[in-house]
PDB file with SEQRES, HELIX, SHEET and CRYST1 records, atoms N, CA, C and O in Angstrom:
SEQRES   1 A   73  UNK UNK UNK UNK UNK UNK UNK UNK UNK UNK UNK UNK UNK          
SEQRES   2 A   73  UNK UNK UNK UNK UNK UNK UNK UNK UNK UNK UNK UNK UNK          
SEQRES   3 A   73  UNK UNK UNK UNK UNK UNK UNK UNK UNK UNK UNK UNK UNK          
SEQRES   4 A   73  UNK UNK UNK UNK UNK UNK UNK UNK UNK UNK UNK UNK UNK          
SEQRES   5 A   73  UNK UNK UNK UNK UNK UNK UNK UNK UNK UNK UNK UNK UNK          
SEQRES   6 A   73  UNK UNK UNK UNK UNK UNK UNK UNK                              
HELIX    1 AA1 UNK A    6  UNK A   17  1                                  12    
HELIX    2 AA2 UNK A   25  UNK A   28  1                                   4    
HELIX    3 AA3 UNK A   43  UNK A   55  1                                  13    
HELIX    4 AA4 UNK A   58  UNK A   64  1                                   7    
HELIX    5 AA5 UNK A   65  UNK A   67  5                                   3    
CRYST1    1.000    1.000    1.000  90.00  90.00  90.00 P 1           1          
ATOM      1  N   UNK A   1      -1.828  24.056  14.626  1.00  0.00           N  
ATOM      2  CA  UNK A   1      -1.930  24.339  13.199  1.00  0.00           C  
ATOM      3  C   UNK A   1      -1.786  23.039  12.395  1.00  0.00           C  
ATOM      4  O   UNK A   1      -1.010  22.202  12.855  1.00  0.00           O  
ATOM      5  N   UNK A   2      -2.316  22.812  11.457  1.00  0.00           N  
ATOM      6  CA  UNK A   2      -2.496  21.596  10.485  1.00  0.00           C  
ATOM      7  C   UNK A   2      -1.590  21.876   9.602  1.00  0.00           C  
ATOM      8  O   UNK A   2      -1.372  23.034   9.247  1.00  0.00           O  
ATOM      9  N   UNK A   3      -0.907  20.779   9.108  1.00  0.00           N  
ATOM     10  CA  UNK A   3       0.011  20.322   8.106  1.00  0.00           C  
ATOM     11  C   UNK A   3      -0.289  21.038   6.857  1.00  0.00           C  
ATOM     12  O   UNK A   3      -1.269  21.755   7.053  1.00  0.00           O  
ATOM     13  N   UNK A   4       0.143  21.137   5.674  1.00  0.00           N  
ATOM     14  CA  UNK A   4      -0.665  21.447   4.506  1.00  0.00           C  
ATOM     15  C   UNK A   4      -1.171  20.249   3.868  1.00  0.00           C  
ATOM     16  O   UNK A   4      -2.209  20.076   3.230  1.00  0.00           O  
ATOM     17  N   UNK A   5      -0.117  19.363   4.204  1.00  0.00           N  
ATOM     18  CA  UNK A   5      -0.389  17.731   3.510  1.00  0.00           C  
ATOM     19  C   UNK A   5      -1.151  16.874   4.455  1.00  0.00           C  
ATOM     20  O   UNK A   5      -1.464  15.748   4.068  1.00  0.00           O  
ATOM     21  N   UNK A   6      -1.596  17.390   6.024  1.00  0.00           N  
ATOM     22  CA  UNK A   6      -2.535  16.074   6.907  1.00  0.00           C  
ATOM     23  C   UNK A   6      -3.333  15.685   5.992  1.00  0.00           C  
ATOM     24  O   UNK A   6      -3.311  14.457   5.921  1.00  0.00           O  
ATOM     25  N   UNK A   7      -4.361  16.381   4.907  1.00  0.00           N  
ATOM     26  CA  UNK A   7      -5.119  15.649   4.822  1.00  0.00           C  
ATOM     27  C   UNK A   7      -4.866  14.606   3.693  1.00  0.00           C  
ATOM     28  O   UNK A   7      -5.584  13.611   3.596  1.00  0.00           O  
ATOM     29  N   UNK A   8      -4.147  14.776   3.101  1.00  0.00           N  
ATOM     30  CA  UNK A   8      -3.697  13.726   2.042  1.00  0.00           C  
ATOM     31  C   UNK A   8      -3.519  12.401   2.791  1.00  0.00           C  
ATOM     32  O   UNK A   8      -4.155  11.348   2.756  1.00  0.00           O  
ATOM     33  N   UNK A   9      -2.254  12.873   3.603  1.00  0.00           N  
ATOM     34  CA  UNK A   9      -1.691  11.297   4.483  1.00  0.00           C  
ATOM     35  C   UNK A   9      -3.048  10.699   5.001  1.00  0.00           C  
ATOM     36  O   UNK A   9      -3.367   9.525   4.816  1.00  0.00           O  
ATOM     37  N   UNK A  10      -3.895  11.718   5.739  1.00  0.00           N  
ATOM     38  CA  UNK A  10      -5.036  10.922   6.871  1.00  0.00           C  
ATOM     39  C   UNK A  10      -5.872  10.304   5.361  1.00  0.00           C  
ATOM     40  O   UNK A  10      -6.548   9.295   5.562  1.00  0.00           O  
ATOM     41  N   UNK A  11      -5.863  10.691   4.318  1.00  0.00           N  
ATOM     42  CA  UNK A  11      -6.786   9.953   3.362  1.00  0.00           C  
ATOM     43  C   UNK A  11      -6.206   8.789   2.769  1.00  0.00           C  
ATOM     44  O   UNK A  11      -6.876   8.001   2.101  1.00  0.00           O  
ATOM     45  N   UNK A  12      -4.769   8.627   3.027  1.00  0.00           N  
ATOM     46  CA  UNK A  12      -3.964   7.679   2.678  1.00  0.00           C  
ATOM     47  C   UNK A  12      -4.521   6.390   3.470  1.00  0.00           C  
ATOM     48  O   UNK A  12      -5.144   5.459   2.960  1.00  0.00           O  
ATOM     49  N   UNK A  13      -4.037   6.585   5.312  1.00  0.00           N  
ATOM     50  CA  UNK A  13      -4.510   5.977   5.931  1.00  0.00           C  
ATOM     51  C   UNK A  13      -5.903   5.174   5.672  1.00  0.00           C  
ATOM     52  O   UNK A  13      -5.985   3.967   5.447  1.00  0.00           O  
ATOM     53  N   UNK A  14      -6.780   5.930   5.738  1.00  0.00           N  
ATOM     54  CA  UNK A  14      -8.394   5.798   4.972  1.00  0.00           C  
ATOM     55  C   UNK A  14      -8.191   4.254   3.749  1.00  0.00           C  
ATOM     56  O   UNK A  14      -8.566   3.081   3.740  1.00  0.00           O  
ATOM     57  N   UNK A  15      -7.742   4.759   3.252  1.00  0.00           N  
ATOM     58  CA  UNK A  15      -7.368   3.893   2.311  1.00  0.00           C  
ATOM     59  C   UNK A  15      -7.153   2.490   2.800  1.00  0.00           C  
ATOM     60  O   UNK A  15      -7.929   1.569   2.548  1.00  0.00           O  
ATOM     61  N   UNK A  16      -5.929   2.363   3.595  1.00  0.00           N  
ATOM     62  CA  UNK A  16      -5.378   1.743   3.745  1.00  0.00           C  
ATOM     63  C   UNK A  16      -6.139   1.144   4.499  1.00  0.00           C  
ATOM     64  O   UNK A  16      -6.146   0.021   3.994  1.00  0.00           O  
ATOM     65  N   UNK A  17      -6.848   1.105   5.438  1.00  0.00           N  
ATOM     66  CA  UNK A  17      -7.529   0.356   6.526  1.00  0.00           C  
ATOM     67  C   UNK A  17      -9.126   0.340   6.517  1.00  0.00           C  
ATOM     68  O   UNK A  17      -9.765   0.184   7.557  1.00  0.00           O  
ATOM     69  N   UNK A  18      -9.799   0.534   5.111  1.00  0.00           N  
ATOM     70  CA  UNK A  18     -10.649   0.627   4.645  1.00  0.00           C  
ATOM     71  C   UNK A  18     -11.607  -0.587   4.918  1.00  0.00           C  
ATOM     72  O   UNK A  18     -12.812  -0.566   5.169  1.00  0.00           O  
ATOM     73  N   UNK A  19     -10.388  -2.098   4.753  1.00  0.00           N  
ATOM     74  CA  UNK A  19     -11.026  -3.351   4.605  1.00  0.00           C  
ATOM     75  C   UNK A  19     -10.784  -3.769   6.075  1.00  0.00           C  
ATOM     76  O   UNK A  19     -10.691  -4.991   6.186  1.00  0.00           O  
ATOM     77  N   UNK A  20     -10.661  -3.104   7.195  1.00  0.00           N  
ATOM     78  CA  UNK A  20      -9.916  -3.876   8.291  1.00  0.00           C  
ATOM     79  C   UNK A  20     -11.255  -3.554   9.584  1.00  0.00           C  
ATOM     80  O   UNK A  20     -11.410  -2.582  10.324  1.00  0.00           O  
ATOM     81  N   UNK A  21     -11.825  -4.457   9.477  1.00  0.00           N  
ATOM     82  CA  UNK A  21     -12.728  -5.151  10.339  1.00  0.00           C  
ATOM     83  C   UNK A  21     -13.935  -4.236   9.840  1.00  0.00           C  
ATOM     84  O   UNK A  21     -14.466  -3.283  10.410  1.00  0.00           O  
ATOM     85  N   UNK A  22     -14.227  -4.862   8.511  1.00  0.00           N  
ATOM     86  CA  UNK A  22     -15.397  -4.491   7.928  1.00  0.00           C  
ATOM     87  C   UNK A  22     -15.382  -2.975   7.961  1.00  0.00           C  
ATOM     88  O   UNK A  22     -16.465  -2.432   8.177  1.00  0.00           O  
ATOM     89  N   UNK A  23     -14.403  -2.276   7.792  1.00  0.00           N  
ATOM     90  CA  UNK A  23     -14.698  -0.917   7.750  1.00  0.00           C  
ATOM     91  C   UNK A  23     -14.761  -0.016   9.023  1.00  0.00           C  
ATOM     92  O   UNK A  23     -14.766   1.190   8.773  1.00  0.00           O  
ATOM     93  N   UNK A  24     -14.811  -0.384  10.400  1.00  0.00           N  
ATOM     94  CA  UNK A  24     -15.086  -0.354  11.800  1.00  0.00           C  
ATOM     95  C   UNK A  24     -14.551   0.807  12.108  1.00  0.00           C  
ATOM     96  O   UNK A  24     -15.114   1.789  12.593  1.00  0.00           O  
ATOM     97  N   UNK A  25     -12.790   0.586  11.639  1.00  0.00           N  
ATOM     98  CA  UNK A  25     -11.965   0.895  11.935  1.00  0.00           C  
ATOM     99  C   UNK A  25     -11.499   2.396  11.215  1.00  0.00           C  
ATOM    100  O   UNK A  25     -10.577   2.980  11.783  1.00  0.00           O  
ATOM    101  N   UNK A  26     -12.031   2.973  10.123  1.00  0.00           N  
ATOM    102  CA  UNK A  26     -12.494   3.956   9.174  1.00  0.00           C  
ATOM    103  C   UNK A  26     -13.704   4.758   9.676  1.00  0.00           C  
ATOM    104  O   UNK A  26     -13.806   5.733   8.932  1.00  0.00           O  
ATOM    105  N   UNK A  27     -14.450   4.771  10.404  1.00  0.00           N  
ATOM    106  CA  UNK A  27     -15.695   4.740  10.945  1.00  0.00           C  
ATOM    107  C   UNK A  27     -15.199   5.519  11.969  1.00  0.00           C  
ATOM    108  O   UNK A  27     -15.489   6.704  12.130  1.00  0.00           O  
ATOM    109  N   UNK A  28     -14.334   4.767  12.779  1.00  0.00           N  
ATOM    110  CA  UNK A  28     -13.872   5.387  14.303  1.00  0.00           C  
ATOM    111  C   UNK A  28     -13.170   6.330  13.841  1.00  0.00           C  
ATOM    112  O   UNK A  28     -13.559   7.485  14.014  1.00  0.00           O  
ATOM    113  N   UNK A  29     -11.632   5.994  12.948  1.00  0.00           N  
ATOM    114  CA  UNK A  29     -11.311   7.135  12.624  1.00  0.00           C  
ATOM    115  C   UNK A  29     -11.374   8.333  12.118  1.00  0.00           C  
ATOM    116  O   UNK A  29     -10.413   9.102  12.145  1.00  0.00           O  
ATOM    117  N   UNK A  30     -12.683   8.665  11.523  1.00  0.00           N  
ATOM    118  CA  UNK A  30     -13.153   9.966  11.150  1.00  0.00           C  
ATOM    119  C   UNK A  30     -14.050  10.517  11.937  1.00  0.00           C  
ATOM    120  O   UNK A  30     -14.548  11.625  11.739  1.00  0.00           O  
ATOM    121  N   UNK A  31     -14.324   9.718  12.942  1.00  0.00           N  
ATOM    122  CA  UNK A  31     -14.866  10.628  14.578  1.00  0.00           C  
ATOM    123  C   UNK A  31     -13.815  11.332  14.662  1.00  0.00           C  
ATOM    124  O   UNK A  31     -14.110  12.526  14.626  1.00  0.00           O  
ATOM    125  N   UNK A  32     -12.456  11.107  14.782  1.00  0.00           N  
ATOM    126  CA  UNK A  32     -11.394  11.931  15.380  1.00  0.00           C  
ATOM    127  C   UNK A  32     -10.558  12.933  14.159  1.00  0.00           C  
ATOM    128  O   UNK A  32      -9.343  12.891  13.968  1.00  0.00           O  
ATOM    129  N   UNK A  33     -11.054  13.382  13.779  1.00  0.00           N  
ATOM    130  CA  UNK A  33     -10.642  13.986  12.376  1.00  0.00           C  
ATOM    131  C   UNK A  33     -11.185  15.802  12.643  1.00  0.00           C  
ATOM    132  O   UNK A  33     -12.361  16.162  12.706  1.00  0.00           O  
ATOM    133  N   UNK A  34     -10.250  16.500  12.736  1.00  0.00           N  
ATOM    134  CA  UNK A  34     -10.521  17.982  12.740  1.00  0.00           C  
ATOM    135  C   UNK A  34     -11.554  17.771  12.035  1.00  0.00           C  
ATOM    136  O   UNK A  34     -11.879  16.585  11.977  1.00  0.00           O  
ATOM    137  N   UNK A  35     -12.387  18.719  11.300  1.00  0.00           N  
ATOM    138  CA  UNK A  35     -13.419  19.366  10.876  1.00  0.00           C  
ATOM    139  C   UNK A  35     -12.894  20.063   9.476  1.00  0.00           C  
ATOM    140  O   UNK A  35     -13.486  20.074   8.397  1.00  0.00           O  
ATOM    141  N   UNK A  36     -11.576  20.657   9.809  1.00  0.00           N  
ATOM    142  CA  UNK A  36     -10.732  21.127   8.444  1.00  0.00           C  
ATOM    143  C   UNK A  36     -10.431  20.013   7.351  1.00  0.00           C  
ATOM    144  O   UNK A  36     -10.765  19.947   6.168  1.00  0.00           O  
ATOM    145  N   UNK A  37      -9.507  18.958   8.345  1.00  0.00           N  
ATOM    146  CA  UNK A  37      -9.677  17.690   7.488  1.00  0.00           C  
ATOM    147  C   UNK A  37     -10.689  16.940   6.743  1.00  0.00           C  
ATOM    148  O   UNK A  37     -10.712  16.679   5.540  1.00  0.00           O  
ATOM    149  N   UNK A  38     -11.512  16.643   7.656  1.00  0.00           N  
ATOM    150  CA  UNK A  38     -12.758  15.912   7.542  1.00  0.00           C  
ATOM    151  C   UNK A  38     -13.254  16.092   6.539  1.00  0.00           C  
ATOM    152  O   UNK A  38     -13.432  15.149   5.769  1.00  0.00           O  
ATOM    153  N   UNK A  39     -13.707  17.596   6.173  1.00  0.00           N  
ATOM    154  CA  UNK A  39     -14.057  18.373   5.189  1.00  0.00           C  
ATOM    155  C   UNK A  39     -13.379  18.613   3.994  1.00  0.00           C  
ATOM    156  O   UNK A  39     -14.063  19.100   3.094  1.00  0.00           O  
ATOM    157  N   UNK A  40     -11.751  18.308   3.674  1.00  0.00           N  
ATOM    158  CA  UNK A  40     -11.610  18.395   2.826  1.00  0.00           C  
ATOM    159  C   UNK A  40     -11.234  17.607   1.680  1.00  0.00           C  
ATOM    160  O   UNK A  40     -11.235  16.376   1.671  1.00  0.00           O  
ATOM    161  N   UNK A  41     -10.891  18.399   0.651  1.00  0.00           N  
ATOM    162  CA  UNK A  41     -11.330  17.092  -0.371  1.00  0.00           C  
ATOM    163  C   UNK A  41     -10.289  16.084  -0.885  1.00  0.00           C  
ATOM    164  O   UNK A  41     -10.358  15.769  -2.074  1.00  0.00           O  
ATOM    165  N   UNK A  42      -9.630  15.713  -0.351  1.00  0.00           N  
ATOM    166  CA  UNK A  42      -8.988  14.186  -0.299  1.00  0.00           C  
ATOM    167  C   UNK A  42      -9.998  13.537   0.583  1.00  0.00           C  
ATOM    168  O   UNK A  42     -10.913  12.818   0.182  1.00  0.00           O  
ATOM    169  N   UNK A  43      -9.725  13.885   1.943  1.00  0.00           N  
ATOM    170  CA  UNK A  43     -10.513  13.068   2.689  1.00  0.00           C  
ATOM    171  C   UNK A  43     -12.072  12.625   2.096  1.00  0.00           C  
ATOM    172  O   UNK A  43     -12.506  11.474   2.051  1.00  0.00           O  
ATOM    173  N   UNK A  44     -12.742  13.800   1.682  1.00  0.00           N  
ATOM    174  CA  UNK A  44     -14.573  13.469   0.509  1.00  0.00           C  
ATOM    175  C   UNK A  44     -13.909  12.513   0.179  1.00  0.00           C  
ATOM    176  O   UNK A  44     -13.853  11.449   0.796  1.00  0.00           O  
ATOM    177  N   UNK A  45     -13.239  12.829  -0.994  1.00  0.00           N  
ATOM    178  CA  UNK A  45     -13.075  11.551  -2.470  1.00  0.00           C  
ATOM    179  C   UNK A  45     -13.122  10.580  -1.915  1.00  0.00           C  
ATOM    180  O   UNK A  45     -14.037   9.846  -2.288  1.00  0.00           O  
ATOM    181  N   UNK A  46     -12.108   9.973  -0.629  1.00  0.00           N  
ATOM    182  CA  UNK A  46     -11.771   8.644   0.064  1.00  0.00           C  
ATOM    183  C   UNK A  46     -13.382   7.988   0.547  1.00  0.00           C  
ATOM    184  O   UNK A  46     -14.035   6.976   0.293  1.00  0.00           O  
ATOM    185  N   UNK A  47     -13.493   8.808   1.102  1.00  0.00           N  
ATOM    186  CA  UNK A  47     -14.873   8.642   1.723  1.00  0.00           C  
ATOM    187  C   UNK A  47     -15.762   7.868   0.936  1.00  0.00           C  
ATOM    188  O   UNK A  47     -16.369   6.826   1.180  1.00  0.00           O  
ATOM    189  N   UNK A  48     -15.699   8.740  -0.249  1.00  0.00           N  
ATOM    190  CA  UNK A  48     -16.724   8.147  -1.127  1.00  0.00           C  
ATOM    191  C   UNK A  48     -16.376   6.329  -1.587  1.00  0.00           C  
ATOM    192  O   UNK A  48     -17.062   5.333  -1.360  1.00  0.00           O  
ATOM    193  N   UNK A  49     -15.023   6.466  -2.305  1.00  0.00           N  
ATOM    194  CA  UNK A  49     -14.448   5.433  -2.302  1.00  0.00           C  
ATOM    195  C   UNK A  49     -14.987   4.229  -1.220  1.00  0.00           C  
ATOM    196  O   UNK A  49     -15.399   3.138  -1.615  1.00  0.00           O  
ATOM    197  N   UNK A  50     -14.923   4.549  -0.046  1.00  0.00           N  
ATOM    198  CA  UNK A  50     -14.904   3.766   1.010  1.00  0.00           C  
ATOM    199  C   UNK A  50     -16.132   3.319   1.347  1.00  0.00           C  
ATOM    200  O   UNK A  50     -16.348   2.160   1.701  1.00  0.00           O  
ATOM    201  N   UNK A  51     -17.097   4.318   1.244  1.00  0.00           N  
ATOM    202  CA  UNK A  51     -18.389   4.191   0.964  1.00  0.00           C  
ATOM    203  C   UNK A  51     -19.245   3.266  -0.179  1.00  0.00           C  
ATOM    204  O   UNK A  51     -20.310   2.648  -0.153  1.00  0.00           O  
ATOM    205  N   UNK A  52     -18.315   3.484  -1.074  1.00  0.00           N  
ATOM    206  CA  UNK A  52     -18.672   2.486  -2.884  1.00  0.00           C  
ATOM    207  C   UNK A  52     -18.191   1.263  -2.338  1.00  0.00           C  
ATOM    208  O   UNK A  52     -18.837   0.290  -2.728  1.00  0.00           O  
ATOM    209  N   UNK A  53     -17.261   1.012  -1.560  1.00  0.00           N  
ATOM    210  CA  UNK A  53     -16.782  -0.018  -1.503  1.00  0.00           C  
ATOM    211  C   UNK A  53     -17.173  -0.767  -0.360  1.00  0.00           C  
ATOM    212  O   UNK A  53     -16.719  -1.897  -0.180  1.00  0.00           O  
ATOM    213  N   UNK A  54     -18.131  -0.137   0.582  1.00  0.00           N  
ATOM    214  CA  UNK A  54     -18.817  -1.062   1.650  1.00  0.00           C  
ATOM    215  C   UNK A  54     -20.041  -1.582   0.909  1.00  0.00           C  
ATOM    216  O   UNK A  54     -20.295  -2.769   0.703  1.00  0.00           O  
ATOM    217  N   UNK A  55     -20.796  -0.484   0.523  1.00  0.00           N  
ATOM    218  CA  UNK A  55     -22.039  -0.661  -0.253  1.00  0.00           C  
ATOM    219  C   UNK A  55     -22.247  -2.134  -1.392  1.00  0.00           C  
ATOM    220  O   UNK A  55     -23.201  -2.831  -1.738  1.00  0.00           O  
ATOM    221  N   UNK A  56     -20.837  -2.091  -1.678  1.00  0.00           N  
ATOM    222  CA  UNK A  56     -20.576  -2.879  -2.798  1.00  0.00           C  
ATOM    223  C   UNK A  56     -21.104  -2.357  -4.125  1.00  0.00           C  
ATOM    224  O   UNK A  56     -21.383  -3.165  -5.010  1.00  0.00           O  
ATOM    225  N   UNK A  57     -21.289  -0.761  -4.353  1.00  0.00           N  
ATOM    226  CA  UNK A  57     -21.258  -0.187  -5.660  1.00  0.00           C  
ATOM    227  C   UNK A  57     -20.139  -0.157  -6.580  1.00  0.00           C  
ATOM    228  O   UNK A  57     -19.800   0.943  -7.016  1.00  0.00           O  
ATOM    229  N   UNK A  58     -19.419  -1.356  -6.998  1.00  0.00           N  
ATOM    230  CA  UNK A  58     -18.594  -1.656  -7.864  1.00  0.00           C  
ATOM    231  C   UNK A  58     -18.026  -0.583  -8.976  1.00  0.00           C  
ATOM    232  O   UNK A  58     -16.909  -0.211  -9.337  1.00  0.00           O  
ATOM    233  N   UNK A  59     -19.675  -0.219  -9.403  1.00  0.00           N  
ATOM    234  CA  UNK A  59     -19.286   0.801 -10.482  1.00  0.00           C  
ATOM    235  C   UNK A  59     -18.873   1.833 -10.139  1.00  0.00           C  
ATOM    236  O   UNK A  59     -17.883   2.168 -10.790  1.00  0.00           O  
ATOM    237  N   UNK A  60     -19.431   3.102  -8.770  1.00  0.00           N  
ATOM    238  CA  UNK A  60     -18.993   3.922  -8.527  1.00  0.00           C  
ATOM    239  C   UNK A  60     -17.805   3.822  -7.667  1.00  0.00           C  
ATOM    240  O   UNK A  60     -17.344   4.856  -7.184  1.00  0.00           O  
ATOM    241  N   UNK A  61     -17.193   2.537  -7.396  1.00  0.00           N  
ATOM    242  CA  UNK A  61     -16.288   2.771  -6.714  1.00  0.00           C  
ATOM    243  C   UNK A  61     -15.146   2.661  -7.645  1.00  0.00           C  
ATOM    244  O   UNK A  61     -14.071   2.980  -7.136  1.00  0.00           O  
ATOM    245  N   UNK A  62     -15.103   2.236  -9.063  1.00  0.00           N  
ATOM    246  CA  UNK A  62     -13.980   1.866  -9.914  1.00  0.00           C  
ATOM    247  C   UNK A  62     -14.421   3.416 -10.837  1.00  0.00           C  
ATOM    248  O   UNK A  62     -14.069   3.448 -12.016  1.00  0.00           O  
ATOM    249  N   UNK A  63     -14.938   4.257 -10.441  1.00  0.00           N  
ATOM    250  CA  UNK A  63     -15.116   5.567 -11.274  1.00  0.00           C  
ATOM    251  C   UNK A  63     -14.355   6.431 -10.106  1.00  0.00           C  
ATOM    252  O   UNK A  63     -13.399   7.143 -10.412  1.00  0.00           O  
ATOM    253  N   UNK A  64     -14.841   6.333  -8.701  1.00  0.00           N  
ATOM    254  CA  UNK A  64     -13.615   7.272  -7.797  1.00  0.00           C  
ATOM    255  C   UNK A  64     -12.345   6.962  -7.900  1.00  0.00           C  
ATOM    256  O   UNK A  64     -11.531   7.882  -7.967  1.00  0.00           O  
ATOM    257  N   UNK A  65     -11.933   5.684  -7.932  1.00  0.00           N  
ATOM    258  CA  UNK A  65     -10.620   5.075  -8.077  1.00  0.00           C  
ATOM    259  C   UNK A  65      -9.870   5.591  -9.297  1.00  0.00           C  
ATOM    260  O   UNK A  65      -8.639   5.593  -9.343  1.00  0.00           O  
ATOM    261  N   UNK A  66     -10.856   6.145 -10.547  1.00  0.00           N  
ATOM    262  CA  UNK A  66      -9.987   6.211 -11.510  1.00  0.00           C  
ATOM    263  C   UNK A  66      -9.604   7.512 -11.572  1.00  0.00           C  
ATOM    264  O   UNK A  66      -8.581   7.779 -12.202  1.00  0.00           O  
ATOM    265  N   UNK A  67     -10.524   8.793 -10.785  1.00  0.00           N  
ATOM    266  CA  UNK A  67     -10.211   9.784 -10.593  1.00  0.00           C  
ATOM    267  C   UNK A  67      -9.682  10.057  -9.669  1.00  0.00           C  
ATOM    268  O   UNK A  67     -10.026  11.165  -9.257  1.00  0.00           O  
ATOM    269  N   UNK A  68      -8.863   9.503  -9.006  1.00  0.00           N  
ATOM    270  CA  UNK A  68      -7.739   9.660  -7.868  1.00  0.00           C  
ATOM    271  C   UNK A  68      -7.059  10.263  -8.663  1.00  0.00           C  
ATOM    272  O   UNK A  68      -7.177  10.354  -9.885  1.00  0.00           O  
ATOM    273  N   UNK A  69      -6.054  10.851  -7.726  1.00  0.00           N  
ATOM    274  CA  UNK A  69      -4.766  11.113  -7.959  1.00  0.00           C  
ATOM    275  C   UNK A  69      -3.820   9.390  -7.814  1.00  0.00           C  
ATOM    276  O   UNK A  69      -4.016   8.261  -7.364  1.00  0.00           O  
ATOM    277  N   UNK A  70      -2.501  10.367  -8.703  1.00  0.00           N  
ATOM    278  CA  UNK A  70      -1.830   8.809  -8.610  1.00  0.00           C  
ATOM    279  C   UNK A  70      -1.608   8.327  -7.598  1.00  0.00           C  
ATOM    280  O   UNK A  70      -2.158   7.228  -7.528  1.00  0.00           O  
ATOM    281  N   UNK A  71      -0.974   8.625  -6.587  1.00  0.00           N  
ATOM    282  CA  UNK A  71      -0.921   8.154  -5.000  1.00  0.00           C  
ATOM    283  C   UNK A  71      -1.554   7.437  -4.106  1.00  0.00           C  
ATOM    284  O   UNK A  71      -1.164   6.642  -3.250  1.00  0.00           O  
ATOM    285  N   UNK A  72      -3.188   8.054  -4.605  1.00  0.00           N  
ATOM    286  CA  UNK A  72      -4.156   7.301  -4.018  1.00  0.00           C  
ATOM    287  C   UNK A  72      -4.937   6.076  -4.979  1.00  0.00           C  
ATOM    288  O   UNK A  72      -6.150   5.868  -4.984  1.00  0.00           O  
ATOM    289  N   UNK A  73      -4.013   5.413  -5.696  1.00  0.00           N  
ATOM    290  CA  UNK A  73      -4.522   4.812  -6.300  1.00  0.00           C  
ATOM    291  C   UNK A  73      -4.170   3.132  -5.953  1.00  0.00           C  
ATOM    292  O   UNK A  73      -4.712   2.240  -6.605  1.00  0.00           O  
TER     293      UNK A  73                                                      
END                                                                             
């Protein structure tokens, strides 16, 4: 059974290791990500984030950032 909060923390993580070997490492880790998680929406938002921020879409990535929650900011 899943946490109520996994997916927050696993989007935390996300976060956190976003910049760590070009992203590689974000990549692998959402191969291993339930399907419940994966899917939900902390984990999206991050995603996207993470996504704006490989791409180098500046703008949409300082528009997900601002609609975080505070935590994930």
């Amino acid at each position: 059974m899943l946490s109520e909060s996994e997916a927050e923390f696993r989007s935390y993580f996300i976060l956190l290791t976003m910049d760590n070997e070009e992203g590689m490492n974000v990549l692998q880790y959402i191969k291993s990500l339930a399907p419940p998680i994966y899917h939900s929406e902390e984990v999206q938002h991050v995603l996207d984030i993470f996504q704006a921020r490989r791409s180098k879409n500046y703008v949409k990535f300082f528009e997900q950032f601002k609609s975080s929650t505070y935590m994930n900011r």
